[in-house]
KOLVO-239819 format. One record per residue (C-alpha): residue number from 1; x, y, z. Coordinates in steps of 0.2 Angstrom, whole numbers, plus 5000, padded with zeros to 4 digits. Layout:
N
<rec nr="NUM" px="X" py="Y" pz="Z"/>
...
***
This chain:
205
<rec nr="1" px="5059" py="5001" pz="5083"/>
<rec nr="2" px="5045" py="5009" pz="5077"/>
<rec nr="3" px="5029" py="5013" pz="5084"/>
<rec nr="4" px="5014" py="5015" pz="5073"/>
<rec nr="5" px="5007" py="5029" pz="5080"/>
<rec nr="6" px="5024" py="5039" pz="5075"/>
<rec nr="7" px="5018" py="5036" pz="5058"/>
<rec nr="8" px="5003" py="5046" pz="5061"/>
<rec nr="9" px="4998" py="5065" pz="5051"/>
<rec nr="10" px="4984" py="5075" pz="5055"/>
<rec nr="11" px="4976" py="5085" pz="5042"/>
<rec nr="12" px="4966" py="5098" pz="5050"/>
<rec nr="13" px="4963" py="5110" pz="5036"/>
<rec nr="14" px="4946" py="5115" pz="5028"/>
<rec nr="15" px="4941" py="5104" pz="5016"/>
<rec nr="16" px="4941" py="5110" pz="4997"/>
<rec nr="17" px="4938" py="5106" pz="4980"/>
<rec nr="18" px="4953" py="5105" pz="4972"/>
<rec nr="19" px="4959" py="5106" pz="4955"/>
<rec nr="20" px="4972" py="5092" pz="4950"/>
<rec nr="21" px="4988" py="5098" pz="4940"/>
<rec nr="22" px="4999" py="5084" pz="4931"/>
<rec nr="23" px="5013" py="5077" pz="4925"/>
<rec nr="24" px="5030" py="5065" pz="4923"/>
<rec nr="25" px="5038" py="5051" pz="4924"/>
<rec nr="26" px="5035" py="5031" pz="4929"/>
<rec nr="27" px="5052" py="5023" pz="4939"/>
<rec nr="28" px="5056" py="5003" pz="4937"/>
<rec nr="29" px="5052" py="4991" pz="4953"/>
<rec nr="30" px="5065" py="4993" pz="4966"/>
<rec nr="31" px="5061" py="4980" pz="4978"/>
<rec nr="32" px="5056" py="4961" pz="4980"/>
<rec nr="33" px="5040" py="4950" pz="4984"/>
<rec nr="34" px="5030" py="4953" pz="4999"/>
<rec nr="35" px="5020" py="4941" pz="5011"/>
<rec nr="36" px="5020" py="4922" pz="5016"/>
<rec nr="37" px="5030" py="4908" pz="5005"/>
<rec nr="38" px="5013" py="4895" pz="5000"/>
<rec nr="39" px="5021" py="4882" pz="5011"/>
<rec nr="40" px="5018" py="4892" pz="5026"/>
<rec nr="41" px="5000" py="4898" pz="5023"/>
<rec nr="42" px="4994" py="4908" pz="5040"/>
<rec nr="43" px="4974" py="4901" pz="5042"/>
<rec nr="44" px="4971" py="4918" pz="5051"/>
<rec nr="45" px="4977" py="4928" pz="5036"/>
<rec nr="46" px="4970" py="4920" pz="5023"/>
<rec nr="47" px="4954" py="4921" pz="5033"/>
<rec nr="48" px="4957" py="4940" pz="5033"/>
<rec nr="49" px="4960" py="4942" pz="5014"/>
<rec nr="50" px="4943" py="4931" pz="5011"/>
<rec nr="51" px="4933" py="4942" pz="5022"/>
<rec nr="52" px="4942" py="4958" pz="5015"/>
<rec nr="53" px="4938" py="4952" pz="4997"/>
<rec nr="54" px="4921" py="4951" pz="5001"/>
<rec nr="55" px="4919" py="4969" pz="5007"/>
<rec nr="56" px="4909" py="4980" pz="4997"/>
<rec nr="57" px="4919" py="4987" pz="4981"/>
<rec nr="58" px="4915" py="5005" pz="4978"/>
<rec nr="59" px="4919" py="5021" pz="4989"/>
<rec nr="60" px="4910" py="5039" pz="4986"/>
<rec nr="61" px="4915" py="5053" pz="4974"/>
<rec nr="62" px="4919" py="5064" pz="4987"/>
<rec nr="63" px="4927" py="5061" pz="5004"/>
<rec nr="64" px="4934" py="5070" pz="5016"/>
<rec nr="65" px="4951" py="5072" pz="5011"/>
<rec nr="66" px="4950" py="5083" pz="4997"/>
<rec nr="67" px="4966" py="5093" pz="5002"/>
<rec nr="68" px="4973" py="5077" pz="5005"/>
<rec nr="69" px="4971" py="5072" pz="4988"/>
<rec nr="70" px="4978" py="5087" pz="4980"/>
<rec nr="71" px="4995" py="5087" pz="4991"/>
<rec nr="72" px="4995" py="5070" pz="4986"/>
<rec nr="73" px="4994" py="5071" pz="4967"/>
<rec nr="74" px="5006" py="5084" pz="4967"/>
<rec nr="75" px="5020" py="5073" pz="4976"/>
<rec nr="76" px="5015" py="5059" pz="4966"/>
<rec nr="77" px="5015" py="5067" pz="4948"/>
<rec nr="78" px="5037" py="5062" pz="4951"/>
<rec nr="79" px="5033" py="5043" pz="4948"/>
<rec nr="80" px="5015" py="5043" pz="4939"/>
<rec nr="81" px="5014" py="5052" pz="4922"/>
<rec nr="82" px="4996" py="5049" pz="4919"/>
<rec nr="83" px="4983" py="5061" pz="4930"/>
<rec nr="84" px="4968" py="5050" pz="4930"/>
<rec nr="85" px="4979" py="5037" pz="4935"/>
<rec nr="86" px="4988" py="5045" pz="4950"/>
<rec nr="87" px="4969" py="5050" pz="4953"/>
<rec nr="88" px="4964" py="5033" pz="4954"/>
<rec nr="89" px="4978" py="5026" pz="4965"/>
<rec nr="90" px="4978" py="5038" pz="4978"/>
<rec nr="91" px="4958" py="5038" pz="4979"/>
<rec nr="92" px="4960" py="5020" pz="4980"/>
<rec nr="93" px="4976" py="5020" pz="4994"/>
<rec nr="94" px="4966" py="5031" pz="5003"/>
<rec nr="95" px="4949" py="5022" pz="5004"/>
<rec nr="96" px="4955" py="5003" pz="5006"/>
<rec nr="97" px="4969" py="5012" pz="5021"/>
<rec nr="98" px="4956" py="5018" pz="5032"/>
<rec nr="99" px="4945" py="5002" pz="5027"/>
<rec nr="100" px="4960" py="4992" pz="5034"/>
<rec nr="101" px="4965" py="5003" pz="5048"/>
<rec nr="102" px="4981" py="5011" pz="5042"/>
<rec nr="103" px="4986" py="5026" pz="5038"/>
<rec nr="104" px="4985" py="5031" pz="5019"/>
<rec nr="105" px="5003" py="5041" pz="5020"/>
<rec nr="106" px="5009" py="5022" pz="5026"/>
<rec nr="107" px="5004" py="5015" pz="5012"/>
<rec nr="108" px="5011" py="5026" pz="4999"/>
<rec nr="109" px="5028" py="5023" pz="5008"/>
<rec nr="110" px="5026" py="5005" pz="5006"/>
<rec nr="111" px="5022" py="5007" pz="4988"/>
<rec nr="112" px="5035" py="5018" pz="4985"/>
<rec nr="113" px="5047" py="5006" pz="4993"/>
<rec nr="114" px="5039" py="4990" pz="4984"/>
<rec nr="115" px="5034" py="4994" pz="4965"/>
<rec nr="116" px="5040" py="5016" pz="4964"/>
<rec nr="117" px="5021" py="5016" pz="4959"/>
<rec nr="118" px="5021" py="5004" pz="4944"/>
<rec nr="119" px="5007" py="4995" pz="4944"/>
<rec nr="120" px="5012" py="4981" pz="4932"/>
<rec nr="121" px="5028" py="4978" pz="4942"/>
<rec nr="122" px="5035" py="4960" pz="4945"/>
<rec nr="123" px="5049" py="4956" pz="4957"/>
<rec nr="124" px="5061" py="4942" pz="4954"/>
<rec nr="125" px="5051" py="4931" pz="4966"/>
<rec nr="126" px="5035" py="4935" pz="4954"/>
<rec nr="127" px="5025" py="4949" pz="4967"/>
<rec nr="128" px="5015" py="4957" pz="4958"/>
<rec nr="129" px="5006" py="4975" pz="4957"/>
<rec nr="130" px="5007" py="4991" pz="4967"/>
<rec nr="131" px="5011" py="4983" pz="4985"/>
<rec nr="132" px="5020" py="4966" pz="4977"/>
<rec nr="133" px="5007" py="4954" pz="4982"/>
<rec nr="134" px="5012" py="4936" pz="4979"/>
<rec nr="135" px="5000" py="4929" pz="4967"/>
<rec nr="136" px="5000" py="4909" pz="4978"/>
<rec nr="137" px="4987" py="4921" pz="4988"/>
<rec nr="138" px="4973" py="4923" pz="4975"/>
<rec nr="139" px="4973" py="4903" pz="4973"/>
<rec nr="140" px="4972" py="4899" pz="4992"/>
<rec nr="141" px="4956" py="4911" pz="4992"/>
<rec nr="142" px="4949" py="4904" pz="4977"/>
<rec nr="143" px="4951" py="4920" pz="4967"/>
<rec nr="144" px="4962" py="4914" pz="4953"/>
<rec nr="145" px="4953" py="4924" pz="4942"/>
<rec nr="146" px="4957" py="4939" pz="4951"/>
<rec nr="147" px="4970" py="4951" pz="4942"/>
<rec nr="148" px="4985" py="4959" pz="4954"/>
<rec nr="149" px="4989" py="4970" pz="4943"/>
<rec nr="150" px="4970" py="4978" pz="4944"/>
<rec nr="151" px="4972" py="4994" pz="4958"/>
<rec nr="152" px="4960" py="4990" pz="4971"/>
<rec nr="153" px="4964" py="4970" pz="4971"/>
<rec nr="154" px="4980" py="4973" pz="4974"/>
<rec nr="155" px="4978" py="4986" pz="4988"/>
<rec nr="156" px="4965" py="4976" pz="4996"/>
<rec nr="157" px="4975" py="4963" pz="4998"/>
<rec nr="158" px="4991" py="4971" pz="5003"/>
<rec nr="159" px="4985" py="4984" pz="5013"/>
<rec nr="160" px="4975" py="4969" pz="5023"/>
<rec nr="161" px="4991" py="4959" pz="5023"/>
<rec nr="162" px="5000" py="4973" pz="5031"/>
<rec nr="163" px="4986" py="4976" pz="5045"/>
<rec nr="164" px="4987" py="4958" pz="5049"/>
<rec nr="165" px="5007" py="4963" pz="5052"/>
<rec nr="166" px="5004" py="4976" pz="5061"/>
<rec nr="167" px="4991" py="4970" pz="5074"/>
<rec nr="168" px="5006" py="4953" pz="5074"/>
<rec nr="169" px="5019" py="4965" pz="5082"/>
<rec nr="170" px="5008" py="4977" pz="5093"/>
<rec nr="171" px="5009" py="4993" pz="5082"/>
<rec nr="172" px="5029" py="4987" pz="5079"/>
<rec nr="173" px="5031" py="4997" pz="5063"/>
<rec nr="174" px="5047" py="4989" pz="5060"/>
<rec nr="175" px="5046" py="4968" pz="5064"/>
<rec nr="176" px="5027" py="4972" pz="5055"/>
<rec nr="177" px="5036" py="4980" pz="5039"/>
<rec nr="178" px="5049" py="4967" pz="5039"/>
<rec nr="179" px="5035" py="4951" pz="5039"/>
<rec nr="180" px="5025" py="4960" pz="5025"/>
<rec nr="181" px="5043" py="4960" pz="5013"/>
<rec nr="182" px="5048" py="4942" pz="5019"/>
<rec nr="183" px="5062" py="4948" pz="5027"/>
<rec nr="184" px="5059" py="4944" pz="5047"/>
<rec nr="185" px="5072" py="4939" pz="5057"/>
<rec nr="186" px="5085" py="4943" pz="5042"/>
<rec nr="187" px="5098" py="4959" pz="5040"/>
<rec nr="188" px="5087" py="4969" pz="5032"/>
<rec nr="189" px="5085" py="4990" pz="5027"/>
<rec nr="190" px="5069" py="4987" pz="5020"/>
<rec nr="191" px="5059" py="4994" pz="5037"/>
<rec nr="192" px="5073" py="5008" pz="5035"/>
<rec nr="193" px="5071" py="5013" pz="5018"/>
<rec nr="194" px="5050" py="5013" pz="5019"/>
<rec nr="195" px="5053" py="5024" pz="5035"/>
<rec nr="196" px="5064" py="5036" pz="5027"/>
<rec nr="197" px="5052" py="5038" pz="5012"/>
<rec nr="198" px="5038" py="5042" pz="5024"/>
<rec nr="199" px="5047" py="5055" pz="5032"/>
<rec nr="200" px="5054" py="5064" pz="5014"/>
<rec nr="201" px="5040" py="5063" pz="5002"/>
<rec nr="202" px="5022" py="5061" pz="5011"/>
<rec nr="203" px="5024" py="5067" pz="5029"/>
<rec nr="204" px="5035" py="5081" pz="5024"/>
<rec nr="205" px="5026" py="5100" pz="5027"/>
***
């Protein structure tokens, strides 16, 4: 078992301004569909996802993570080629996983784990996006004409959807991570692999 708070980093460095250097390569989905089948919609969830949606859209220029941001981008540059894009996903993991609670070094995990950073990844079970959300959501929140594949809808919703997990199993990383891929109660090294990735690539010194 994992406990939330074992996932936790602090950044206690002066903030800076921070010059963003670039470069490589985008890596193929490695992992299935996220979330709830549509027969078994949770009422409290889809509450949470329409109040999320709802939320105000935009986030400042400048944060206080600036040092954050350039650690980031420079671990990052390994699956996103583009530096405006790797710009825009981590400002945007970082903003909607302090608006849902969760830490934003979580959250790149997960993403790692889910789509290796592709945001116009599809699984075999037809999640979409950066955190593999399942499209059924956007229709039981009346926002069909919403686009996973956009940045912030799909981390609004997933990182909302994980927060739900999470507060599910008391801080359980593990039972949380395995409800958020559809695995629960099933052999699965999905909580293991998103662990793992949290430890090598974005809380490592």
């Amino acid at each position: 078992m994992w406990q939330l708070s074992a996932c936790r980093i602090s950044w206690r460095k002066s903030w800076v301004e921070a010059a963003l250097a670039l470069l490589l390569l985008a890596v193929s989905v490695t992992s299935p569909a996220s979330s709830t089948p549509p027969q078994s919609v949770d009422p409290e969830l889809k509450r949470l996802l329409q109040q999320a949606v709802s939320q105000a859209d935009e986030f400042e220029d400048r944060y206080d993570a600036e040092v954050w941001l350039h650690d980031m981008s420079r671990r990052l540059e390994r699956w996103v080629k583009d530096p405006r894009e790797r710009v825009e996903i981590l400002r945007t993991v970082h903003y909607e996983a302090r608006r849902a609670g969760l830490e934003p070094e979580l959250v790149l995990a997960v993403i790692e784990v889910e789509s290796a950073f592709d945001r116009f990844a599809i699984s075999v079970s037809g999640a979409r996006g950066l955190m593999q959300v399942m499209p059924f959501w956007l229709d039981e929140i009346n926002l069909s004409d919403r686009n996973l594949f956009k940045i912030r809808t799909n981390l609004r919703m997933g990182t909302t959807i994980l927060r739900y997990y999470l507060d599910m199993e008391k801080g359980d990383l593990g039972p949380a991570l395995a409800r958020y891929n559809g695995s629960y109660r099933k052999h699965t090294r999905y909580a293991d692999k998103v662990v793992r990735a949290l430890q090598r690539h974005w809380f490592k010194q």
